[in-house]
C-alpha positions in Angstrom: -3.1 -9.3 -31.5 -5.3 -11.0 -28.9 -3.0 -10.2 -26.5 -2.3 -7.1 -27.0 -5.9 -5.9 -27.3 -6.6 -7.7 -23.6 -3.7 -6.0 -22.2 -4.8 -2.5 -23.3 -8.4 -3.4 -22.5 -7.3 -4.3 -18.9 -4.9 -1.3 -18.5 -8.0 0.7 -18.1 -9.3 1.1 -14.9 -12.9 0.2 -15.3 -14.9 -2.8 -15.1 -14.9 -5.2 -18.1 -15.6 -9.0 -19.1 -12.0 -9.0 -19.7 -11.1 -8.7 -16.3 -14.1 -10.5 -14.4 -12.7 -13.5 -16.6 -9.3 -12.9 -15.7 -10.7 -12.6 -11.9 -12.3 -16.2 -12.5 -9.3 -17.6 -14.1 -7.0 -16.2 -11.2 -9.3 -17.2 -8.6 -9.4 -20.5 -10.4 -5.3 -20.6 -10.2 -5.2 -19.7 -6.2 -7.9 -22.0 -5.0 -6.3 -24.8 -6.7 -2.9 -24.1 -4.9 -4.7 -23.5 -1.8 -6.6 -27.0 -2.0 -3.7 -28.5 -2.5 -2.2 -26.9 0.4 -5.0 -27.7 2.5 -5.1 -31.3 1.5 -1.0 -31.6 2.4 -1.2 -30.8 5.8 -4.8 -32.7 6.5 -3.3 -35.3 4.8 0.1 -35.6 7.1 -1.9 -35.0 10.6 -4.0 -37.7 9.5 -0.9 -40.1 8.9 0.5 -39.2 12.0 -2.7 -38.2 13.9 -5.1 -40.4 13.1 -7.5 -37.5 12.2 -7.0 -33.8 12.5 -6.2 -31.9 15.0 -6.8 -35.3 16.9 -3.8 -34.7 19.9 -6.0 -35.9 22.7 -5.4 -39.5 21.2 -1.7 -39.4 20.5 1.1 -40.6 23.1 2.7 -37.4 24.9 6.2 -38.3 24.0 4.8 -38.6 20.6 3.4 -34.7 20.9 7.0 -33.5 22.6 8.9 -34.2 19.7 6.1 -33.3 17.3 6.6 -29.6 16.6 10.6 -30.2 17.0 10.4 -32.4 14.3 8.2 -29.8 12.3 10.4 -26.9 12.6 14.2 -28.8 11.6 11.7 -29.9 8.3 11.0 -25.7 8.1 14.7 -25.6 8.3 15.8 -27.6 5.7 13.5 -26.1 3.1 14.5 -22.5 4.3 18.2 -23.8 3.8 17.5 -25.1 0.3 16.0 -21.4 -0.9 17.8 -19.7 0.8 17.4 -17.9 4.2 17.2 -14.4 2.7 13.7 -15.4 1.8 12.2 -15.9 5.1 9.8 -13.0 5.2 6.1 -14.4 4.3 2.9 -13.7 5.4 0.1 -10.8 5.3 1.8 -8.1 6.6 4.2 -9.3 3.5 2.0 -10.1 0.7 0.5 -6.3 1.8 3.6 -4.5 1.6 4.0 -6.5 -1.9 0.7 -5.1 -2.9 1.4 -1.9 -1.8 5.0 -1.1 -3.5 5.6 -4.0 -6.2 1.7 -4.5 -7.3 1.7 -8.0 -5.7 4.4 -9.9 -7.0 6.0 -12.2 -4.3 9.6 -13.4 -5.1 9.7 -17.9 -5.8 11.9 -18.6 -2.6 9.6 -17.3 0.0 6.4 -18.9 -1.6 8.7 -22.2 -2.1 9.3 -21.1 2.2 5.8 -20.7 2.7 4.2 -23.5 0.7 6.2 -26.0 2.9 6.4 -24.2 5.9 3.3 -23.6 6.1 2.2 -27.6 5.8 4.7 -28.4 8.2 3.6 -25.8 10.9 0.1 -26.8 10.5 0.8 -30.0 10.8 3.2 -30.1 13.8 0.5 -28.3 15.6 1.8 -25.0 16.2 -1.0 -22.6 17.5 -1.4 -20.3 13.8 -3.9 -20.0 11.6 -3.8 -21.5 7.9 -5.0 -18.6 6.4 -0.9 -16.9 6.6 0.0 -19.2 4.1 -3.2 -19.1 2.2 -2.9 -15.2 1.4 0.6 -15.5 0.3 0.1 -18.6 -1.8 -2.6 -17.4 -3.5 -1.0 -13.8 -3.9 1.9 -15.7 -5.7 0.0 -18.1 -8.3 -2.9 -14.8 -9.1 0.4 -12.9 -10.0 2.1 -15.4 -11.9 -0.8 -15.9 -14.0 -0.9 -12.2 -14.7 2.4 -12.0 -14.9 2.5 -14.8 -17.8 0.2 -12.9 -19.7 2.3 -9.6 -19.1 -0.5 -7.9 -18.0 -0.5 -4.5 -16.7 1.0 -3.6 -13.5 -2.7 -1.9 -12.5 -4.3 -5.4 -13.6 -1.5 -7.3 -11.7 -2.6 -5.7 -8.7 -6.3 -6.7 -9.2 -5.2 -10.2 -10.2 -3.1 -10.6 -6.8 -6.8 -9.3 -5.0 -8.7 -11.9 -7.0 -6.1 -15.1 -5.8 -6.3 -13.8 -2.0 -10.3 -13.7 -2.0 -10.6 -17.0 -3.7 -7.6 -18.5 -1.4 -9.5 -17.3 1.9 -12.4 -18.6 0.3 -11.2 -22.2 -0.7 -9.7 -22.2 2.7 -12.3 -21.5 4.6 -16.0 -21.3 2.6 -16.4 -18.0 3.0 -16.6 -15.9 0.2 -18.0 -13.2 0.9 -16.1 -12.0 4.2 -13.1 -13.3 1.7 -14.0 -10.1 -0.4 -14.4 -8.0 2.5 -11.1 -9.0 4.2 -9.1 -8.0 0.7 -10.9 -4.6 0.3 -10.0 -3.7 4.3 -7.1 -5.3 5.1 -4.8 -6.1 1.8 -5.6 -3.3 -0.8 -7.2 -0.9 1.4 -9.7 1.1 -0.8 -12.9 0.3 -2.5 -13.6 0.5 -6.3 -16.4 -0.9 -8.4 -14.0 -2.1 -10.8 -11.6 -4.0 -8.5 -14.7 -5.3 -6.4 -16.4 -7.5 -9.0 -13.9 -9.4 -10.5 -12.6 -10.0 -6.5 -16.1 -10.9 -5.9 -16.1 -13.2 -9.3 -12.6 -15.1 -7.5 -14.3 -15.3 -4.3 -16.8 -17.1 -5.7 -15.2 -19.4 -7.5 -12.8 -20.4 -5.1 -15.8 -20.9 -2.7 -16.9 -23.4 -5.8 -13.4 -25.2 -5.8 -13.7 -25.9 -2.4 -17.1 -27.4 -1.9 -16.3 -29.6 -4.6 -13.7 -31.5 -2.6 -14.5 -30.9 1.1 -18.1 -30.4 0.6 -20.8 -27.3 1.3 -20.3 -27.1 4.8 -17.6 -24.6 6.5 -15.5 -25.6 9.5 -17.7 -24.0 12.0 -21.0 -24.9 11.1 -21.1 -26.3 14.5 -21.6 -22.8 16.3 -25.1 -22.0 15.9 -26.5 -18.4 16.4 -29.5 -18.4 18.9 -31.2 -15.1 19.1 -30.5 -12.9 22.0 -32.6 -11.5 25.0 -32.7 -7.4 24.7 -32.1 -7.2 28.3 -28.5 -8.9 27.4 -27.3 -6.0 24.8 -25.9 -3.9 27.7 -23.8 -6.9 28.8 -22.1 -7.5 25.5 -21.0 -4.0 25.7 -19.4 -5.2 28.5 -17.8 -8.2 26.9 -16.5 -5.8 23.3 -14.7 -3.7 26.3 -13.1 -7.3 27.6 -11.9 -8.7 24.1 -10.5 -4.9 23.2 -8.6 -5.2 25.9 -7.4 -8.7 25.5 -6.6 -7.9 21.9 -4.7 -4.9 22.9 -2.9 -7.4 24.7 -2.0 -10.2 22.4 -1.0 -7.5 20.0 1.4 -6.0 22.5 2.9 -9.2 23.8 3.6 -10.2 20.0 5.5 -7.1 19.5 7.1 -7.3 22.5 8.4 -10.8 21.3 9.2 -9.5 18.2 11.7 -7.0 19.5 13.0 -8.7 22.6 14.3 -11.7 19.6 15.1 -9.2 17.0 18.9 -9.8 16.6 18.3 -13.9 17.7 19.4 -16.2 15.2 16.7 -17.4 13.2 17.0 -21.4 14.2 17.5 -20.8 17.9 13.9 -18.7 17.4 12.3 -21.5 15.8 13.7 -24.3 18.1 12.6 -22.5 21.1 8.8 -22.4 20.0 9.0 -25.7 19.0 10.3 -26.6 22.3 7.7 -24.6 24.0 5.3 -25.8 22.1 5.9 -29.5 22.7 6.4 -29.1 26.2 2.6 -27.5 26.7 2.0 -30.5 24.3 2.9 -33.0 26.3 1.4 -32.0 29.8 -2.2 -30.6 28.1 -2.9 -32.0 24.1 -6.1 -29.7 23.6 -3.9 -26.9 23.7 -1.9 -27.8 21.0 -3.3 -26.6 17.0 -5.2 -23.7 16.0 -7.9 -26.2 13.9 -11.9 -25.5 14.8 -12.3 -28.9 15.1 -11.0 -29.1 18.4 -13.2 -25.9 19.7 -15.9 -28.4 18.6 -14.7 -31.0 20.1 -14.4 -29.2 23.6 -17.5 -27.4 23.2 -19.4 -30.6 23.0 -18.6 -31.7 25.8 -19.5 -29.1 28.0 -16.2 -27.5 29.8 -15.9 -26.4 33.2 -14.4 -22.9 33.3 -11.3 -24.1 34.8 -10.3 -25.9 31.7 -11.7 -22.9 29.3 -9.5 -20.8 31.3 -6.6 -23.0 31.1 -6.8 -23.6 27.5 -7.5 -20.0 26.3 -4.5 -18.5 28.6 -2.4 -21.5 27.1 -3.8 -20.6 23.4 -2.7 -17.0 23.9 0.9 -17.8 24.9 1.6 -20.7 22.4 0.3 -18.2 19.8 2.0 -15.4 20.7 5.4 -17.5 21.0 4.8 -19.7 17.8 4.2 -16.2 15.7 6.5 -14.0 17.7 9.4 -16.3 17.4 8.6 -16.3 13.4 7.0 -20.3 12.8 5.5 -19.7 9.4 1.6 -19.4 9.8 -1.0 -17.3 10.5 -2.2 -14.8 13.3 -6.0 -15.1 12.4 -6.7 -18.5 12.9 -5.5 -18.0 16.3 -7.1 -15.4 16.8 -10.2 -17.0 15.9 -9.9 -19.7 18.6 -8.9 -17.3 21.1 -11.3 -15.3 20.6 -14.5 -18.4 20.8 -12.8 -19.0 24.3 -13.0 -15.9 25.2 -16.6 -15.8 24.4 -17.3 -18.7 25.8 -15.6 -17.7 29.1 -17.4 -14.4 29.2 -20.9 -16.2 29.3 -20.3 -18.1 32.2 -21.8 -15.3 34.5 -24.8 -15.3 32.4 -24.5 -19.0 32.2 -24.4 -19.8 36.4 -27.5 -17.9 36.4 -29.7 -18.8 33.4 -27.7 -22.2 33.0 -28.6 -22.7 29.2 -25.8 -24.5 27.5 -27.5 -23.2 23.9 -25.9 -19.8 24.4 -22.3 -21.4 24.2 -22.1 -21.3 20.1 -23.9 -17.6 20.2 -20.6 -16.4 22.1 -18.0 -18.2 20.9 -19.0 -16.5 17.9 -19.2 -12.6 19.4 -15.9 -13.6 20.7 -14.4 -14.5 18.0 -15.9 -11.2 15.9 -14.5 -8.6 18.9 -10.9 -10.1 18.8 -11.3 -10.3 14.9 -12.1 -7.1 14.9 -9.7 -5.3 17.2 -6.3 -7.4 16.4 -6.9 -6.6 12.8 -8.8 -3.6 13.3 -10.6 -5.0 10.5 -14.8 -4.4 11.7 -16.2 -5.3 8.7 -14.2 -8.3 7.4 -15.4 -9.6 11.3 -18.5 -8.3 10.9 -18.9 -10.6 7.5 -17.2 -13.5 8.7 -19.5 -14.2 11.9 -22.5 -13.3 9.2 -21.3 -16.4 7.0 -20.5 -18.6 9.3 -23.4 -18.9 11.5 -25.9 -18.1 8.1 -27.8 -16.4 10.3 -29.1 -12.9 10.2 -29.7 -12.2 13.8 -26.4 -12.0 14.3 -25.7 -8.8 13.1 -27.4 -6.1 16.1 -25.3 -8.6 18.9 -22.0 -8.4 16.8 -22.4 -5.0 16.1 -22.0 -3.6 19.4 -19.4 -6.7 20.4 -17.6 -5.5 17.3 -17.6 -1.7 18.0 -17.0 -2.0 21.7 -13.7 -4.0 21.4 -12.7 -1.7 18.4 -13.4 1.7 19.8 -11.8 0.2 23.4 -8.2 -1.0 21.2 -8.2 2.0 19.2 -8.8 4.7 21.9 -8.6 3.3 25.4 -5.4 1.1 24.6 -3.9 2.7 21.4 -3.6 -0.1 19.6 -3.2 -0.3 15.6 -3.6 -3.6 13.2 -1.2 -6.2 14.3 -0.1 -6.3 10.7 0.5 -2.5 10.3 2.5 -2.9 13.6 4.4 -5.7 11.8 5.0 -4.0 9.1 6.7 -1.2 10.6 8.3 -3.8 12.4 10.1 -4.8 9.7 10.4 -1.3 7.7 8.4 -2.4 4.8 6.9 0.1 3.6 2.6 0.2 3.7 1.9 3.2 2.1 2.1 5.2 -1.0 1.2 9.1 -1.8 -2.3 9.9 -2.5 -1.4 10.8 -6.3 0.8 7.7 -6.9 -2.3 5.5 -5.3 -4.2 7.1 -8.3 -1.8 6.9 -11.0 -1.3 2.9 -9.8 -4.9 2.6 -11.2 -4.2 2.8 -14.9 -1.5 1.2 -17.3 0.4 3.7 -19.6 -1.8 1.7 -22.5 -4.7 3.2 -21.5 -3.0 6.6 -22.1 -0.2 6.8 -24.6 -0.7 8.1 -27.8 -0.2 5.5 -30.9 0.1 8.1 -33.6 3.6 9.4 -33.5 6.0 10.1 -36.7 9.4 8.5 -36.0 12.4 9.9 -37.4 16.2 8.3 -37.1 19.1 11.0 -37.4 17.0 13.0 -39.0 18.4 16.9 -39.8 16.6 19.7 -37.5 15.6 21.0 -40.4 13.6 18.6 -41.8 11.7 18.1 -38.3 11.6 22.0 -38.4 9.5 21.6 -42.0 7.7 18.3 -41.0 6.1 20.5 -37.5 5.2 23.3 -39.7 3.2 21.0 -41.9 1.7 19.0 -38.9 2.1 21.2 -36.0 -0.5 18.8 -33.6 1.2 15.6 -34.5 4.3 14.0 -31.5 7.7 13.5 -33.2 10.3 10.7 -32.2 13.7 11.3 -33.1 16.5 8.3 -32.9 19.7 8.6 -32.5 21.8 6.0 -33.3 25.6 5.4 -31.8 28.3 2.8 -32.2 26.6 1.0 -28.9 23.5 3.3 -28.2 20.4 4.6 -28.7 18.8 7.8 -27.9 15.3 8.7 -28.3 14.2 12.6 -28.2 10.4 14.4 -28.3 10.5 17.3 -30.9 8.1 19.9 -30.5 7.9 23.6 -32.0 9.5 26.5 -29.2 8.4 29.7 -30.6 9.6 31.4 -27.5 13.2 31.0 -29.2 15.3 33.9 -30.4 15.1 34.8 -33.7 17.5 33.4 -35.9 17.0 29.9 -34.5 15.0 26.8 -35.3 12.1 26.9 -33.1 12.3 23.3 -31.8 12.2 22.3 -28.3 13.9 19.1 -28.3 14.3 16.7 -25.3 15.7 13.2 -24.1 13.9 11.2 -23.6 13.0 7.4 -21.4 11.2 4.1 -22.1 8.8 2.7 -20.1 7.4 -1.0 -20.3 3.8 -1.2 -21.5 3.2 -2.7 -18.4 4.1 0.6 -16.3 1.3 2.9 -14.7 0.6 6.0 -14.7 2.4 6.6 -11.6 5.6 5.4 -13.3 5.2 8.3 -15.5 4.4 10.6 -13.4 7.8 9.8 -11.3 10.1 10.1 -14.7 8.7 13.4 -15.4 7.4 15.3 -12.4 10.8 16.9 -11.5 11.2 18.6 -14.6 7.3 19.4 -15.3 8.1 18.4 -19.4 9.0 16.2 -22.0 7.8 12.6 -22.4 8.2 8.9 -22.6 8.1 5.9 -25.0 6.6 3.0 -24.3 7.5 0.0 -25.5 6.7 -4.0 -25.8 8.6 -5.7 -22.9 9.5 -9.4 -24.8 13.6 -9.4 -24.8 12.7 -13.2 -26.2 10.3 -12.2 -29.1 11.6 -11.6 -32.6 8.9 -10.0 -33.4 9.2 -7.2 -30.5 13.1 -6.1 -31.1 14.3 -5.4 -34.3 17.6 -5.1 -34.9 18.4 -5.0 -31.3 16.1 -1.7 -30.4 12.6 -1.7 -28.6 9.5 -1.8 -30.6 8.1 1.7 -29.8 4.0 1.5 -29.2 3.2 5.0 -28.2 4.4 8.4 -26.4 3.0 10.1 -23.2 4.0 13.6 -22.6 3.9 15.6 -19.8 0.7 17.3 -20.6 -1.1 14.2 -21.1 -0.6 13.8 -18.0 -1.0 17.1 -16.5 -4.8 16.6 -18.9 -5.1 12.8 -17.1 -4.7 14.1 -13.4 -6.9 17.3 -14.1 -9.7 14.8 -15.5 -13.1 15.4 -13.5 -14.6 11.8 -12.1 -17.9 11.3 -10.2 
């Protein structure tokens, strides 16, 4: 009874306690997994490292064989699930959110949990935060899932594990919120934003519990900016939109030019590319801000930041391109703070202050955020949170619009992950009126009160309508190995000499369908209904006999009424 009273409370779509503690729970669920993931591959560069990230201190053959040996681990796990579940990732996870309400199939979050760890760890240049979104996608889902929660809820639930995965994995909780409203579901509603926001926090919680309260790059501090400088970083959002116009269309370029490639040659070859850069120049291997740190502390000439962020790009580009499982936005990120840093040096041979290196390592990495992802805000609120700093905002503002508006217009560049995507024909987008419908579970709507008749004679549904002309009728039929299920209703519009009864077959849905499931059984033919029904094959107590346990009716007006309803 609890059960089913959270389930119908949650299929609504409007903010309750029962889903901000669902949120919690969920966010509770991802950042966990997320921890753990984090503490895997920290764990094995340690072993092997000495410390993370640390490359500089290993032996070069050691670093040639490194991501060789990393990629024929990817392999085998990929051969153990099953190669048909390669496809990870956020451009993924979105299409997952967008068509199946979030639920990721075992093999490729088996593919990415391991993957992931052993990408990061053989120092591949991609960002942890591929695997993070998936992961936590997976175990939110599962949870709900469990439950048999509404598809609607399932949805939110998958939002609530991202935020508090990006959170866990990098402290940020609220550009976490941000980056899962723009870039995963895509619209904003009050009732999906606080229990996201709930996750967010929680997972922010989680991780400061085990890795402490700072984030990864408290190291870049914001120092307040001259007014005479605004112009310039106009100047510098034009530079990054260009240079993320680029990276996006080298990737793609990669990305078709290996299409029809067999996946192991793919991998071996960035692996081999990899370790040979490895081998000549360390710094350049890993996507980890501990080595931006590292290199900003000791004050680079701008031969070796050029070096390194024109090696960065290409190991990037090749490690995602030629499909090693990770992410794009950690590299981004440290592209982006050497590109920053690299566009100061003209202020820099002039004014000579060394403090300005952390203030620009940060607009760079909020224009390249910006424009790759075409994402403004989610960059917007990341360099907010991580240099806790308010000052920020005017100088990222016109970094972030100048290298958006110069992607978007002057190189016609879209999201890397829409581009992705379409890439791969997943599909990324639904019709305005299903995107609605998605918002509400069939519990929310169905009616409860319905009089069920088996085999009954038309005549006695004829009588029973006359005497209760506003109540829904269910007729069963039952056959040697089926059952049919009809909505009886009175048709005066019949000729005379006929029982006015307009009777019609009819379909089940799950009572953890939407609206928009509804809407596609019965749009073609503008009438009749559907039954819903309890989903539990394995509970007694839900299938008697062998047949469903019927829980309510929609028909088609209720859902003409439901879409005709006025909101504010």
């Amino acid at each position: 009874m609890f059960l089913h009273s959270l389930r119908r409370e949650v299929s609504h779509p409007r903010t309750s306690v029962q889903l901000c503690l669902l949120g919690i729970v969920a966010g509770a669920c991802a950042a966990t997994v997320i921890i753990i993931f984090r503490l895997s591959w920290e764990f094995i560069q340690k072993a092997l490292l000495g410390g993370v990230a640390q490359y500089a201190e290993i032996e070069s053959m050691f670093l040639l064989f490194l991501p060789v040996v990393a990629i024929v681990l990817i392999l085998i796990v990929a051969k153990i699930t099953g190669l048909q579940h390669y496809r990870m990732g956020i451009p993924f996870v979105i299409h997952r959110v967008k068509t199946r309400y979030g639920h990721i199939p075992l093999g490729t979050s088996i593919n990415q949990f391991f993957g992931g760890i052993f990408s990061l760890a053989g120092g591949f240049v991609v960002g942890k935060e591929g695997p993070t979104v998936h992961l936590a996608a997976a175990s939110s889902h599962l949870l709900g899932q469990w439950f048999r929660l509404p598809f609607n809820s399932l949805r939110i639930l998958t939002g609530c594990g991202i935020a508090a995965g990006i959170s866990a994995a990098f402290n940020t909780p609220f550009a976490a919120v941000i980056f899962v409203m723009e870039v995963v579901l895509r619209h904003y509603r009050v009732h999906v934003f606080i229990p996201i926001m709930l996750a967010a926090a929680c997972g922010s919680v989680l991780t400061r519990i085990v890795f402490g309260n700072e984030n990864e790059l408290t190291f870049l501090d914001f120092h307040s900016l001259d007014t005479a400088l605004l112009p310039y970083l106009v100047l510098c959002g034009i530079v990054l939109g260009l240079l993320a116009a680029l990276f996006n269309q080298q990737l793609m370029l990669v990305l078709k030019l290996f299409r029809d490639v067999n996946m192991i040659i793919r991998l071996l070859l960035a692996a081999a590319i990899t370790g040979f850069v490895g081998y000549f120049i360390p710094e350049a291997l890993g996507a980890q801000f501990v080595t931006m740190e590292i290199l900003f502390a000791n004050d680079p000439q701008l031969s070796m930041l050029l070096i390194l962020f024109a090696l960065k790009f290409i190991l990037a580009i090749a490690a995602i391109g030629l499909g090693v499982p990770g992410g794009i936005i950690g590299a981004v990120m440290v592209i982006g703070m050497l590109a920053g840093v690299i566009l100061l040096q003209p202020l820099y041979s002039i004014s000579g202050d060394s403090e300005m290196t952390s203030t620009f390592a940060l607009l760079g990495l909020a224009g390249m955020l910006a424009a790759v992802l075409h994402a403004p805000m989610a960059a917007l609120s990341a360099v907010m949170e991580l240099s806790a700093s308010s000052q920020v905002i005017l100088p990222a503002i016109i970094v972030i619009v100048s290298a958006y508006v110069t992607s978007k217009q002057l190189c016609n560049n879209r999201s890397i992950f829409i581009q992705q995507l379409e890439f791969q024909k997943l599909a990324y987008t639904t019709s305005s009126i299903r995107d609605v419908l998605q918002e509400t579970g069939v519990m929310a709507t169905m009616q409860t009160e319905f009089k069920h008749f088996i085999d009954a004679p038309k005549q006695a549904l004829y009588e029973y309508l006359q005497a209760n002309p506003k109540h829904l009728v269910l007729q069963e039929r039952i056959f040697e190995n089926d059952r049919q299920y009809k909505i009886v209703a009175m048709d005066v519009s019949l000729q005379e000499g006929v029982l006015p009864l307009s009777i019609h077959q009819i379909e089940g849905l799950s009572d953890q369908s939407t609206m928009a499931e509804v809407y596609e059984t019965l749009h073609k033919k503008r009438q009749g209904a559907v039954y819903i029904f309890e989903a539990l094959a394995h509970d007694e107590h839900v299938f008697e006999h062998g047949k469903p346990k019927i829980i309510g009716i929609i028909t088609w007006n209720m859902l003409h009424s439901y879409l005709l309803r006025q909101q504010h």
